[in-house]
Jmol script that loads the backbone (N, CA, C; Angstrom):
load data "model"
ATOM      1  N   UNK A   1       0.843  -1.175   0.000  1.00  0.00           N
ATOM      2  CA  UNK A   1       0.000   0.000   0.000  1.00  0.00           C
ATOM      3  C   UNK A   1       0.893   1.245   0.000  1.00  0.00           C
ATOM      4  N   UNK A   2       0.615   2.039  -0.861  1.00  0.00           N
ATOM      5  CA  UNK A   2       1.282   3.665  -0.621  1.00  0.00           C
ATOM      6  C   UNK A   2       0.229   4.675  -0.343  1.00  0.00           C
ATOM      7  N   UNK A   3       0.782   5.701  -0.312  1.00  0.00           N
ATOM      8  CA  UNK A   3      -0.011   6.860   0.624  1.00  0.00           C
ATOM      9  C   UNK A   3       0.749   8.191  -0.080  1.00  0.00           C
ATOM     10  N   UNK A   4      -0.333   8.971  -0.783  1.00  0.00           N
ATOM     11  CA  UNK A   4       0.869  10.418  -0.737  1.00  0.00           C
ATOM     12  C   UNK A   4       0.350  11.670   0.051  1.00  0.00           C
ATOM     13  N   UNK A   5       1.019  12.512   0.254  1.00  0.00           N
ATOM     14  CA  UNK A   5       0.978  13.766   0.934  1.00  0.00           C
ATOM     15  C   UNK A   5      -0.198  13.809   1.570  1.00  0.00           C
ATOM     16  N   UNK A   6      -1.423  14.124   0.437  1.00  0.00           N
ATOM     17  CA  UNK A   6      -2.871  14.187   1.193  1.00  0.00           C
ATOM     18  C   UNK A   6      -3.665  13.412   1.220  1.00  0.00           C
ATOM     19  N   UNK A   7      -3.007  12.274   1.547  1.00  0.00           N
ATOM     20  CA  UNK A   7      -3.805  10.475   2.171  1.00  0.00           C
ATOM     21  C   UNK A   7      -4.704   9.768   1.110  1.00  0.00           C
ATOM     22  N   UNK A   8      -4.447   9.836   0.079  1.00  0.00           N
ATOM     23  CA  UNK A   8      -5.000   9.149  -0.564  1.00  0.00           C
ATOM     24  C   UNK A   8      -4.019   7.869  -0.812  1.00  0.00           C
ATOM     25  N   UNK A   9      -4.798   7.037  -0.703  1.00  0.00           N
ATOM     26  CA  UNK A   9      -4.039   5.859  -0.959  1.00  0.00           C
ATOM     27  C   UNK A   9      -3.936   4.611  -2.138  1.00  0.00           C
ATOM     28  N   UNK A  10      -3.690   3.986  -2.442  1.00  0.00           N
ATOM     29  CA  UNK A  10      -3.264   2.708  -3.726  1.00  0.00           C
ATOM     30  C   UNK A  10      -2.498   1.595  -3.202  1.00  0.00           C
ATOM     31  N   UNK A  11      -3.659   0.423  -3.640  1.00  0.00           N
ATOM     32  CA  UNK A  11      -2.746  -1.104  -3.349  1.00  0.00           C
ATOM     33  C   UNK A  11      -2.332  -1.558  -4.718  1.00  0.00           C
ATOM     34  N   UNK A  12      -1.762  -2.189  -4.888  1.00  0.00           N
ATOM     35  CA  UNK A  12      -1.527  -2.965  -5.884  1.00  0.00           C
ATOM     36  C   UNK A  12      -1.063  -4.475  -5.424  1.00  0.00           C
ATOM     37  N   UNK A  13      -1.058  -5.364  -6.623  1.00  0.00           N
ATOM     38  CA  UNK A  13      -0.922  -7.312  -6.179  1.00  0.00           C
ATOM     39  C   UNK A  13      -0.477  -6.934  -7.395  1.00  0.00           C
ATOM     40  N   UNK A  14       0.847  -8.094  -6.729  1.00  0.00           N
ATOM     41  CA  UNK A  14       2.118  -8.435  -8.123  1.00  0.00           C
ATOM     42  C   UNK A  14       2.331  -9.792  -8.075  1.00  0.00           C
ATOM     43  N   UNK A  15       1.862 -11.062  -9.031  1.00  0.00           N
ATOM     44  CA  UNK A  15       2.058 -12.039  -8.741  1.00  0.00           C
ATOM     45  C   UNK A  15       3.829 -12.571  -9.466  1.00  0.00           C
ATOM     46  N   UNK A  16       4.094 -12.805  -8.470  1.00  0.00           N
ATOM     47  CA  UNK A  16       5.811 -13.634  -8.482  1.00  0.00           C
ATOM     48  C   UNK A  16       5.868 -15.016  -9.025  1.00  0.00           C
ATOM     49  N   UNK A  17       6.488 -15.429  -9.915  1.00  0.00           N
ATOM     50  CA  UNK A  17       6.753 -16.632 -10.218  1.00  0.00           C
ATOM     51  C   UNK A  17       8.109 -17.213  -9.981  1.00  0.00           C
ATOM     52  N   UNK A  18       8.688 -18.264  -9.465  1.00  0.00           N
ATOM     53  CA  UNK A  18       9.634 -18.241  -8.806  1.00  0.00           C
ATOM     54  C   UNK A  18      10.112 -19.794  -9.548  1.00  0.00           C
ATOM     55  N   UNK A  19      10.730 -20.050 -10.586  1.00  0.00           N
ATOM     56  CA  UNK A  19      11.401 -21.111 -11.116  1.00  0.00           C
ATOM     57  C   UNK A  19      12.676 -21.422 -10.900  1.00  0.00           C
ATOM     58  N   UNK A  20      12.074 -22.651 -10.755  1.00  0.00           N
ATOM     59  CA  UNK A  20      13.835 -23.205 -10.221  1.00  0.00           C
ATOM     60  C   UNK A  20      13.849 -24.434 -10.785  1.00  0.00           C
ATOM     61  N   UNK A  21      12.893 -24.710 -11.603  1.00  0.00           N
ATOM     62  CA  UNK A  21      13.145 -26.281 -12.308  1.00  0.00           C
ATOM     63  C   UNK A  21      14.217 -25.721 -13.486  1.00  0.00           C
ATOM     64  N   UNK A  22      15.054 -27.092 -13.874  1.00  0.00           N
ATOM     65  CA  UNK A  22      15.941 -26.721 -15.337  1.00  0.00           C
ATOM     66  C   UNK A  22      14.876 -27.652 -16.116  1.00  0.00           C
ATOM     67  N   UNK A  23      15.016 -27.339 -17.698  1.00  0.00           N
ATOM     68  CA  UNK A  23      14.587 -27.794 -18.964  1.00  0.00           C
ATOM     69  C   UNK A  23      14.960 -29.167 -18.777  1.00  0.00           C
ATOM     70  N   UNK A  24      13.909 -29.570 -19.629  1.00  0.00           N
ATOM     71  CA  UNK A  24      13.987 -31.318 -19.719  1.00  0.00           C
ATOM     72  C   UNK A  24      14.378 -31.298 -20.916  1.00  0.00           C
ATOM     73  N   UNK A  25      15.718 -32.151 -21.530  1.00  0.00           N
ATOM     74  CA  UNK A  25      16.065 -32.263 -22.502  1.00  0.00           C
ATOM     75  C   UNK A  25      15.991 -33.846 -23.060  1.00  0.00           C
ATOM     76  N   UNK A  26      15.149 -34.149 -24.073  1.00  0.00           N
ATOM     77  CA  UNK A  26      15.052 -35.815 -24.369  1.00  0.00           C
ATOM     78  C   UNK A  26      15.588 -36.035 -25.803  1.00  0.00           C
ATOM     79  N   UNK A  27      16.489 -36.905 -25.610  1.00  0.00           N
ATOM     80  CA  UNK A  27      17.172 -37.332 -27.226  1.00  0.00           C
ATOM     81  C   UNK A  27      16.816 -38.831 -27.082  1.00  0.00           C
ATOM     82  N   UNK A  28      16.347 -38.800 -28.548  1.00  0.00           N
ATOM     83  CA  UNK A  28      16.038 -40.246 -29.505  1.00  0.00           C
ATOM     84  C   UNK A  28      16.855 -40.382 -30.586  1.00  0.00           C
ATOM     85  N   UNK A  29      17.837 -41.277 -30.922  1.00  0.00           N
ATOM     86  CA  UNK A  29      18.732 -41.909 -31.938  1.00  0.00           C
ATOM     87  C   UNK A  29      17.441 -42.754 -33.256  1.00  0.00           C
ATOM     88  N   UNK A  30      17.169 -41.835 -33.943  1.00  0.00           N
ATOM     89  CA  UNK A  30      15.947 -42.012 -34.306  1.00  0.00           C
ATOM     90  C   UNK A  30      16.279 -43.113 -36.159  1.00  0.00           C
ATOM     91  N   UNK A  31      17.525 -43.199 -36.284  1.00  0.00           N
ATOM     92  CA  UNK A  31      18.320 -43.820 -37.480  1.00  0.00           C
ATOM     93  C   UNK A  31      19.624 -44.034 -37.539  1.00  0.00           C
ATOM     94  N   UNK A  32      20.030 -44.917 -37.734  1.00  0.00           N
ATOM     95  CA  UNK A  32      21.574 -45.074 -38.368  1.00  0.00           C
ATOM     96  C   UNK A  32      22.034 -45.397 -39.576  1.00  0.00           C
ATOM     97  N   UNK A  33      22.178 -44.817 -40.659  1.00  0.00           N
ATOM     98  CA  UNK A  33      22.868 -45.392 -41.822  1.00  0.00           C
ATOM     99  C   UNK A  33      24.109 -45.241 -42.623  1.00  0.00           C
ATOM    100  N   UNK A  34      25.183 -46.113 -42.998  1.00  0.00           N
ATOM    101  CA  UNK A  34      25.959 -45.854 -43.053  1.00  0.00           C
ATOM    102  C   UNK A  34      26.874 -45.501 -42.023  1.00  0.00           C
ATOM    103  N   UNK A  35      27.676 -44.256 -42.085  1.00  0.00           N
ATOM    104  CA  UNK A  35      28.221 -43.058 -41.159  1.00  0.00           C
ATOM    105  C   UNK A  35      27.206 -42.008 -40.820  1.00  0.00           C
ATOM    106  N   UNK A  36      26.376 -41.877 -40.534  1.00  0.00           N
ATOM    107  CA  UNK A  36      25.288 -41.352 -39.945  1.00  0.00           C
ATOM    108  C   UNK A  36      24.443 -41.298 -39.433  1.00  0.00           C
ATOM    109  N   UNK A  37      24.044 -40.764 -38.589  1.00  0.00           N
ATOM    110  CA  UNK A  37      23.633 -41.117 -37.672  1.00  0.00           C
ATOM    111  C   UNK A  37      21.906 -39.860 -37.342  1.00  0.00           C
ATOM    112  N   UNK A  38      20.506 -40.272 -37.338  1.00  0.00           N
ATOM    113  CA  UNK A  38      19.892 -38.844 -36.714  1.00  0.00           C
ATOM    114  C   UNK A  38      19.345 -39.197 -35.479  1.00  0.00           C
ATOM    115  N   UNK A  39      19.298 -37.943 -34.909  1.00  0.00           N
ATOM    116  CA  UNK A  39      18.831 -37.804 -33.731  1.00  0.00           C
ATOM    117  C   UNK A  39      17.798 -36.828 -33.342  1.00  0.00           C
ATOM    118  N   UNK A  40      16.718 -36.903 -32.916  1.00  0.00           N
ATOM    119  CA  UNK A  40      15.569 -35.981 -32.523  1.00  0.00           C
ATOM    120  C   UNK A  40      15.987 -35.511 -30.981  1.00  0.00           C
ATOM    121  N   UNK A  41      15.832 -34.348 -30.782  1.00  0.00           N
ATOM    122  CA  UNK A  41      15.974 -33.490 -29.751  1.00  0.00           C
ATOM    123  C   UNK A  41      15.180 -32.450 -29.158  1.00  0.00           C
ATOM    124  N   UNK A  42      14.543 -33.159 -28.366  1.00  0.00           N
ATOM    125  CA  UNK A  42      13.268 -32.084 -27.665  1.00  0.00           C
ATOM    126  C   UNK A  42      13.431 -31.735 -26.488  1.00  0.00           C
ATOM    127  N   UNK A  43      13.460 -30.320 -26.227  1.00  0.00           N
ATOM    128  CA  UNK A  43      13.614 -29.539 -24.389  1.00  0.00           C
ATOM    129  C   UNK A  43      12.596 -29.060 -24.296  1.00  0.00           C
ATOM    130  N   UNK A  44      11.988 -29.294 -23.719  1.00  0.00           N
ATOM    131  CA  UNK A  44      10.261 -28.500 -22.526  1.00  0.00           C
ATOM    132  C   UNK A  44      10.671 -27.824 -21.395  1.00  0.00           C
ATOM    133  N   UNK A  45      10.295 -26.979 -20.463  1.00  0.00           N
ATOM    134  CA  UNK A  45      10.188 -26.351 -19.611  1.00  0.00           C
ATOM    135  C   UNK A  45       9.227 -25.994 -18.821  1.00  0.00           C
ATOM    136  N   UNK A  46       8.950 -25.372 -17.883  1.00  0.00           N
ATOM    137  CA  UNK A  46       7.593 -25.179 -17.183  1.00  0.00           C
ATOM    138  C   UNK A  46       7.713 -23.701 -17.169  1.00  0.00           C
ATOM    139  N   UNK A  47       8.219 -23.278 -18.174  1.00  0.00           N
ATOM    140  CA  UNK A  47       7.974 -21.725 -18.280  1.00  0.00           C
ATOM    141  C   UNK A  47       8.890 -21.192 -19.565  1.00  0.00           C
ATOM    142  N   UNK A  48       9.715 -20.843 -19.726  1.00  0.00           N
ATOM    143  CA  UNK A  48      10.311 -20.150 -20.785  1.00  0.00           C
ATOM    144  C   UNK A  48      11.585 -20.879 -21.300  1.00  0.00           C
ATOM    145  N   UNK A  49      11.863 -21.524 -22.289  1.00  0.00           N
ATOM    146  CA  UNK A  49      13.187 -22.157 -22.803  1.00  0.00           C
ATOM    147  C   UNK A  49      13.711 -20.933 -23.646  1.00  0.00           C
ATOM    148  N   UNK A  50      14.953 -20.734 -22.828  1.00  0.00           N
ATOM    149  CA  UNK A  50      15.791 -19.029 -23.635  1.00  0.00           C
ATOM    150  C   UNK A  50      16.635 -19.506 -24.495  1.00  0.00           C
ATOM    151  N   UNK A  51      17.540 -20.432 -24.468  1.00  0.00           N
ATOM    152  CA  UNK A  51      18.452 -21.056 -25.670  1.00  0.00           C
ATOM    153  C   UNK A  51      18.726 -23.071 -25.556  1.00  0.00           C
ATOM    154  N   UNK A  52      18.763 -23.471 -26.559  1.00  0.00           N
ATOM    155  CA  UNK A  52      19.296 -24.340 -26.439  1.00  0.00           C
ATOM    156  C   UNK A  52      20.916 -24.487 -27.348  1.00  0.00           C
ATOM    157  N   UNK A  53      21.896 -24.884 -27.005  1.00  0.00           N
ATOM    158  CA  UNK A  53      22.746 -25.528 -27.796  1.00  0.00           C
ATOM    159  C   UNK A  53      23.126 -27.243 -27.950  1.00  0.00           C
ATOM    160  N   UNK A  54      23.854 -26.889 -29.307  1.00  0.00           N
ATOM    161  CA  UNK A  54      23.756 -28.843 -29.396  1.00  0.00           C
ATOM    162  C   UNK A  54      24.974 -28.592 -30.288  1.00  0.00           C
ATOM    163  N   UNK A  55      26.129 -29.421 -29.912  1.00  0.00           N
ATOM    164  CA  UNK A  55      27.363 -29.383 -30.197  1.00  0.00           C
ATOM    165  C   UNK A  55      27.927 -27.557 -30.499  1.00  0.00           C
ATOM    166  N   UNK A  56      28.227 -26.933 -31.313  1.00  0.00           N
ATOM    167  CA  UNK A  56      28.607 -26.029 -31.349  1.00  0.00           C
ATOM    168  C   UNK A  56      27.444 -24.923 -31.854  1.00  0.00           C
ATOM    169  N   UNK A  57      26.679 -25.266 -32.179  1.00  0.00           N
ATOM    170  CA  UNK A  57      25.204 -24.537 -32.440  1.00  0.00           C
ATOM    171  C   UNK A  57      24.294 -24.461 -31.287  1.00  0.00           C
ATOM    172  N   UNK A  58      24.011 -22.528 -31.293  1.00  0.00           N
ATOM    173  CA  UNK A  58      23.005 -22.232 -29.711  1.00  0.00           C
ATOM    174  C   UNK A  58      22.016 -21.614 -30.695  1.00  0.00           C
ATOM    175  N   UNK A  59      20.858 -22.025 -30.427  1.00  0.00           N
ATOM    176  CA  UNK A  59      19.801 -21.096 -31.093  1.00  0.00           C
ATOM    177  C   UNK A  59      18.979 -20.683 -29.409  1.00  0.00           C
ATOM    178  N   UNK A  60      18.483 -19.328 -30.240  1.00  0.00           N
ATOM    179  CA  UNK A  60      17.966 -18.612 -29.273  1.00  0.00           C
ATOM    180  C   UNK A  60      16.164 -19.114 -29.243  1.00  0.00           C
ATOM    181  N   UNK A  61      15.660 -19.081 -28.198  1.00  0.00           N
ATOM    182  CA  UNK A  61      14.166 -19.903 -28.587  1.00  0.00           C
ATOM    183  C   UNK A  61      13.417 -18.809 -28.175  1.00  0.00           C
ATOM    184  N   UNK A  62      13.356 -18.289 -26.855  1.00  0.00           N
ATOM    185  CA  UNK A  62      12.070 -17.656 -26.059  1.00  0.00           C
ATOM    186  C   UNK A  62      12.996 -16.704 -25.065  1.00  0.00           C
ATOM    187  N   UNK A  63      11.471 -15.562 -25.114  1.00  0.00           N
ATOM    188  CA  UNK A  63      12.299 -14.412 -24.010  1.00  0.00           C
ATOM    189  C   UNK A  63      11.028 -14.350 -23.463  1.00  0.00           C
ATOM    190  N   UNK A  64      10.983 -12.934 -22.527  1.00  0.00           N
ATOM    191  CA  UNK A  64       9.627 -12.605 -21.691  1.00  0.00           C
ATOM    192  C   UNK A  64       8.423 -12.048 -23.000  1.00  0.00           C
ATOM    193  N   UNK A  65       8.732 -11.724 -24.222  1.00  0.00           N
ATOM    194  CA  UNK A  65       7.926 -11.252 -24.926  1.00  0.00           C
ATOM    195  C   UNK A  65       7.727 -12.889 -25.567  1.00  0.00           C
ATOM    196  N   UNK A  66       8.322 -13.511 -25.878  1.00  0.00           N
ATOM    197  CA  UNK A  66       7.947 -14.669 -26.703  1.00  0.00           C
ATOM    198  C   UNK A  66       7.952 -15.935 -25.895  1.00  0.00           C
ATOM    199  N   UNK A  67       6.945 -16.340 -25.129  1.00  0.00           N
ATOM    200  CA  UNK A  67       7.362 -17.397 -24.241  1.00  0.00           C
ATOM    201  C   UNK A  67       7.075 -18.798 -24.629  1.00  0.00           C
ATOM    202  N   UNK A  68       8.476 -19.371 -25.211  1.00  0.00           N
ATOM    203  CA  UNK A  68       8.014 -20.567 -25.812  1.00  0.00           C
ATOM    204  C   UNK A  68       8.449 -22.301 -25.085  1.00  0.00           C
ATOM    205  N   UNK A  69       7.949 -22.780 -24.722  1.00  0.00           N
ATOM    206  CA  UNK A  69       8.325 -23.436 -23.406  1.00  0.00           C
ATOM    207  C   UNK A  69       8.663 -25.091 -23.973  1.00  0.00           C
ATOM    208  N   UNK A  70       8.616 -25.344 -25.632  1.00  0.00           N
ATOM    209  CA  UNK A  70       8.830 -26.740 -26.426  1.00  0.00           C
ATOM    210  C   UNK A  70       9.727 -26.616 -27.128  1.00  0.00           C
ATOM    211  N   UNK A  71      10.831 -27.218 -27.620  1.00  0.00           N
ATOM    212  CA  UNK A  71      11.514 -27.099 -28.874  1.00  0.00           C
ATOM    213  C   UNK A  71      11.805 -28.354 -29.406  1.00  0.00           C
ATOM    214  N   UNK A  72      12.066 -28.410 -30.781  1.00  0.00           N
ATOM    215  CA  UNK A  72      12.331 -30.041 -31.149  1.00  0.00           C
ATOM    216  C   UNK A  72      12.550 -29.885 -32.161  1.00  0.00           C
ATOM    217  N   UNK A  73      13.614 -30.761 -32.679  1.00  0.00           N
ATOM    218  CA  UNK A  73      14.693 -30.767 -33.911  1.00  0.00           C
ATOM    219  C   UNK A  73      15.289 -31.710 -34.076  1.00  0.00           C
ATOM    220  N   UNK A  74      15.136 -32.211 -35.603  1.00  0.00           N
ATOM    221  CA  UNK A  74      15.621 -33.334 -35.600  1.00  0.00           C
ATOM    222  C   UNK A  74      17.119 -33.289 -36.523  1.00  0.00           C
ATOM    223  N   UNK A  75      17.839 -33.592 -36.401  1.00  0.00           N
ATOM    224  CA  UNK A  75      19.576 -33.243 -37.256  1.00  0.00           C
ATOM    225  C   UNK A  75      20.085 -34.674 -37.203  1.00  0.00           C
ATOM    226  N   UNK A  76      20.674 -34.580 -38.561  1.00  0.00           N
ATOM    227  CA  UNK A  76      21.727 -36.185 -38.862  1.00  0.00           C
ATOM    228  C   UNK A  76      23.208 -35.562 -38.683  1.00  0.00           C
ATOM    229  N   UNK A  77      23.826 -36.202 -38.401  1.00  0.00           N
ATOM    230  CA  UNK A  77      25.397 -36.293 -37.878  1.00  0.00           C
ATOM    231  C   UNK A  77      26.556 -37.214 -38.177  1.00  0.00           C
ATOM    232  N   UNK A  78      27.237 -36.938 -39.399  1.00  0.00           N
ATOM    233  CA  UNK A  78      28.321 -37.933 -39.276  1.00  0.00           C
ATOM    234  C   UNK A  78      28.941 -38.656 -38.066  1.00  0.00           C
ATOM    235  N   UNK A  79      28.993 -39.896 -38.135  1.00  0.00           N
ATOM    236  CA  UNK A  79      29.653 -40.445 -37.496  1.00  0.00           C
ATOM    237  C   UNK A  79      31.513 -40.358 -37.221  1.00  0.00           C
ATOM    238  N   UNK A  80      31.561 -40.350 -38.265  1.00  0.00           N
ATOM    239  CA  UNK A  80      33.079 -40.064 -38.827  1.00  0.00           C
ATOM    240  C   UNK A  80      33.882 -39.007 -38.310  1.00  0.00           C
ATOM    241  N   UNK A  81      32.678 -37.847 -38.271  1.00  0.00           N
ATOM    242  CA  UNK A  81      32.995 -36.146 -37.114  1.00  0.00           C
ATOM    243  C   UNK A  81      32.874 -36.278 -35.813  1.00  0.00           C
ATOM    244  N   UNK A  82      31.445 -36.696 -35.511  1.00  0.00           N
ATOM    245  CA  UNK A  82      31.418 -37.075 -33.953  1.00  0.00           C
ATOM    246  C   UNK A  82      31.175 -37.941 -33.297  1.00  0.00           C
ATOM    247  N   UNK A  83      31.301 -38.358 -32.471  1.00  0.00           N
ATOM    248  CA  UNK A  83      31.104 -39.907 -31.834  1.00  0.00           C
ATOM    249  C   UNK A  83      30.444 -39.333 -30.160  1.00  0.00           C
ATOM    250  N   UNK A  84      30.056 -38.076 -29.831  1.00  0.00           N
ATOM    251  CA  UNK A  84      29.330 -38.299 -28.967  1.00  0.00           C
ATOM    252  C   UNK A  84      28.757 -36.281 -29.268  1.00  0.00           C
ATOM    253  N   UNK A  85      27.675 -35.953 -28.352  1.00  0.00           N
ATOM    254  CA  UNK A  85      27.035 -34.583 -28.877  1.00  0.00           C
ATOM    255  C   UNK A  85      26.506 -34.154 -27.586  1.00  0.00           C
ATOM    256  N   UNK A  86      27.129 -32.870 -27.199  1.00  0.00           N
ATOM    257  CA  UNK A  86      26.580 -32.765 -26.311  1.00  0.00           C
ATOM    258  C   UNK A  86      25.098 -31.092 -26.208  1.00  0.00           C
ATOM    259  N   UNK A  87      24.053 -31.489 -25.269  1.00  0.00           N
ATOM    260  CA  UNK A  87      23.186 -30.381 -25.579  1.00  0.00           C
ATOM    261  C   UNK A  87      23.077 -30.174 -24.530  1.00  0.00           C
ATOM    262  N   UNK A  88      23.065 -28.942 -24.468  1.00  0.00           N
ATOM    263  CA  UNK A  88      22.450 -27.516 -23.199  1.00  0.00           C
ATOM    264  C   UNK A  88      21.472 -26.768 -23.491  1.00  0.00           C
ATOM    265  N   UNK A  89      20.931 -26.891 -22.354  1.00  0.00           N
ATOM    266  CA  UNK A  89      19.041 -26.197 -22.570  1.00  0.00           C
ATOM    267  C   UNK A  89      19.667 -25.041 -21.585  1.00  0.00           C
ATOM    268  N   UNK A  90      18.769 -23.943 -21.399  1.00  0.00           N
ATOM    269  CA  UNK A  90      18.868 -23.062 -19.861  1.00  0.00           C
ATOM    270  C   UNK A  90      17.594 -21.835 -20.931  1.00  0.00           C
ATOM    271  N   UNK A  91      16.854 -21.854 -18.944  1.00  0.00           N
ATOM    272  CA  UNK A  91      15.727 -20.871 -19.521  1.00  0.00           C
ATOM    273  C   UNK A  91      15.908 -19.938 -18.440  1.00  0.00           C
ATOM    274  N   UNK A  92      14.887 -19.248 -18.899  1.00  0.00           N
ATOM    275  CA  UNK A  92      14.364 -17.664 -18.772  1.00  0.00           C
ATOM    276  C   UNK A  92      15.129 -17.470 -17.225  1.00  0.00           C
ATOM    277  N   UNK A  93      14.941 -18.032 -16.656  1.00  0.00           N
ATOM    278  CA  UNK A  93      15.548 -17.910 -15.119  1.00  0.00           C
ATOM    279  C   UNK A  93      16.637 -18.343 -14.654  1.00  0.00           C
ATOM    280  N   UNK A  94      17.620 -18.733 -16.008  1.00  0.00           N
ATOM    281  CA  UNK A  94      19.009 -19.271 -15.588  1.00  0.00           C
ATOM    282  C   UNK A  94      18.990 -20.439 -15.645  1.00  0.00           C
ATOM    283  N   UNK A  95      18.215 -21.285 -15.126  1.00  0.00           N
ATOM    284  CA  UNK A  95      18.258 -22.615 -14.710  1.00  0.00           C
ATOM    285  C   UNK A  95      18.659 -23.388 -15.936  1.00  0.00           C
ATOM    286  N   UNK A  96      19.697 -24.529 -16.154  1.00  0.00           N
ATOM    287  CA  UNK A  96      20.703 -25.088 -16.527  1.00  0.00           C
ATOM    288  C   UNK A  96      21.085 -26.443 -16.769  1.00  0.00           C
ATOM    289  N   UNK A  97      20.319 -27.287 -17.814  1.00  0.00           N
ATOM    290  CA  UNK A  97      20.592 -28.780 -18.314  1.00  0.00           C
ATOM    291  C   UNK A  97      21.400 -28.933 -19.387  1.00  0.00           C
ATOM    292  N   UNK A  98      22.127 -29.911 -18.939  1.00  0.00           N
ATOM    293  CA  UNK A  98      22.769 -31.031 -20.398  1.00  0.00           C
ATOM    294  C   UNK A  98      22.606 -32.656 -20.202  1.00  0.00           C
ATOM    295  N   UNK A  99      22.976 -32.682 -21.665  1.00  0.00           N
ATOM    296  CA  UNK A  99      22.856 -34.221 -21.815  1.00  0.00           C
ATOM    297  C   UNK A  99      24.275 -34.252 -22.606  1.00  0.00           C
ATOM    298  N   UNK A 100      24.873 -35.732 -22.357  1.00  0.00           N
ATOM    299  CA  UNK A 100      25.517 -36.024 -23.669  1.00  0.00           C
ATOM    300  C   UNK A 100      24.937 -37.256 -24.749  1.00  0.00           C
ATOM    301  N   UNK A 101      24.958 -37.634 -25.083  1.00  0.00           N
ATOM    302  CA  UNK A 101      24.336 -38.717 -25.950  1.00  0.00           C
ATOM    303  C   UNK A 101      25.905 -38.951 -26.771  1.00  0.00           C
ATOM    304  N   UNK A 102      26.188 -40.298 -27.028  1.00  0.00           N
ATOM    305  CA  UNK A 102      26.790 -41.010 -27.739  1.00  0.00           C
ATOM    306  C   UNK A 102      26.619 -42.290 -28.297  1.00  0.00           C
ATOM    307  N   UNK A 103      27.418 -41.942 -29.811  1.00  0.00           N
ATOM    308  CA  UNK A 103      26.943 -43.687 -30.586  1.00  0.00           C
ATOM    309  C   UNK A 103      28.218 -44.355 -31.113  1.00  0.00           C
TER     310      UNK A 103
END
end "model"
wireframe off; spacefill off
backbone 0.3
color backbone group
């Protein structure tokens, strides 16, 4: 509640959201052929997913104007280049997952 000079007064209610879960990141080895290899890659959140990266690629997903809380992508991968991949989720509130997956 505030109050100015000549007593009139104003409440206001601010609702707080307070996250502390990290992104769920799920990989499926969804083919192998040859030297290659694909893999599907999906991170959820219970509120805002801000970037994910996956080996040397970060894409940016969701901010407070765009709140997008799914992502999923599916990418093939030489075998021959990498033999294991690692991904990092982290959203809107910092909070901070990886996986590695290897084949």
């Amino acid at each position: 509640m505030v109050e100015d000079i000549h007593g009139l007064t104003d409440t206001k209610t601010h609702e707080i959201f307070v996250d502390s879960a990290p992104p769920l990141i799920e990989t499926t080895i969804l083919s192998t052929q040859g030297n290659e290899v694909m893999v599907k890659i999906t991170v959820s959140d219970n509120f805002v997913i801000k970037s994910v990266s996956i080996g040397d690629t970060t894409y940016s997903i969701g901010d407070i104007h765009n709140r997008e809380n799914h992502f999923e992508i599916i990418k093939t991968f030489s075998m021959n280049d990498v033999s294991k991949l690692k991904v990092v989720a982290r959203d809107l509130a910092g909070n901070l997952s990886q996986k590695t997956i290897g084949w």
